[in-house]
N, C-alpha and C positions, 0 to 999 in steps of 0.2 A: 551818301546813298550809293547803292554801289549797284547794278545788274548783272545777273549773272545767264546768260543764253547755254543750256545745256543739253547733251545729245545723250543718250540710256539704248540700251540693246531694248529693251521693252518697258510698259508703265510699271510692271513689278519692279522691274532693277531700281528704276527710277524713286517708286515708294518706300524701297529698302535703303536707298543713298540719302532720299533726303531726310527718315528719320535718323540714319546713321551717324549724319554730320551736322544734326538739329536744329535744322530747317522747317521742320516738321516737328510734332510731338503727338504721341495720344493722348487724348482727357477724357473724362467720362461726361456724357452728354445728360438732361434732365433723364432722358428714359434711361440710364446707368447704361446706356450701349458707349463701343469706345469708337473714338474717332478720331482723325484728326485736327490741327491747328496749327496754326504761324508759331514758332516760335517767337519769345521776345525778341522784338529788332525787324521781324521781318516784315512785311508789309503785303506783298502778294506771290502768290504761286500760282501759275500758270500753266498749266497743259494745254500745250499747243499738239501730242499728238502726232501722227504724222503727218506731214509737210506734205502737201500735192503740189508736182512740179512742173505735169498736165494732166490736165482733165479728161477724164475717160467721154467714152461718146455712147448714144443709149438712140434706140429705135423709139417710136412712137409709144412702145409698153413697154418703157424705161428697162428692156433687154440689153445688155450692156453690148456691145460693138467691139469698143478697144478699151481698154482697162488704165486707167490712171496711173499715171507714171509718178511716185512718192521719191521723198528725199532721205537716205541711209536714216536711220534712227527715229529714234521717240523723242520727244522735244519737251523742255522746261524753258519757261522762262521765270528768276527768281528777283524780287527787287525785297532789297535787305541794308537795313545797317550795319551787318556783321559781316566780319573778313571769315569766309568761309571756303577752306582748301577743297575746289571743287577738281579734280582733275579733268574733268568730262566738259568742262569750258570752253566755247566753240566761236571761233570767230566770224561773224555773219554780214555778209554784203549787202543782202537783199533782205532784212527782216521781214516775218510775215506778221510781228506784233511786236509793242514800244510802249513803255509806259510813259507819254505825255510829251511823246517823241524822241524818247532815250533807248 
């Protein structure tokens, strides 16, 4: 089982990569809308999103103060059986999420 922590310029790029390298797939759902799905092998996909590295500060009517300080990128995290050439593979100290402490 393999995890893959990944960094995308935006959740587009990101939706584009991971059907790209088939991580992802479209299917067509009961109402024939398409959508997507795990590839075989994969297990979960995770949008983490961007990462807050402080928290903004808000007045009494949630007026924002100081604006939250985020971490570069849009965040995947992928748990897969498959060896998948991600180049956007990022190596991470402080995870903000683990699948069952991985």
């Amino acid at each position: 089982m393999k995890v893959y922590k990944l960094k995308y310029e935006n959740k587009e790029t990101a939706i584009a990569d991971l059907l790209a390298k088939g991580a992802y797939v479209e299917v067509e759902n009961e109402d024939n809308e398409t959508v997507l799905s795990y590839a075989k092998g994969v297990h979960a996909i995770v949008e983490l999103g961007l990462i807050v590295l402080e928290d903004g500060t808000y007045d009494e009517d949630f007026n924002e103060l100081t604006a939250p300080i985020y971490a570069d990128g849009y965040h995947y995290d992928v748990l897969t059986d498959n060896e998948i050439p991600f180049e956007n593979e990022i190596e991470v100290n402080n995870p903000k999420h683990s699948f069952y402490g991985v």
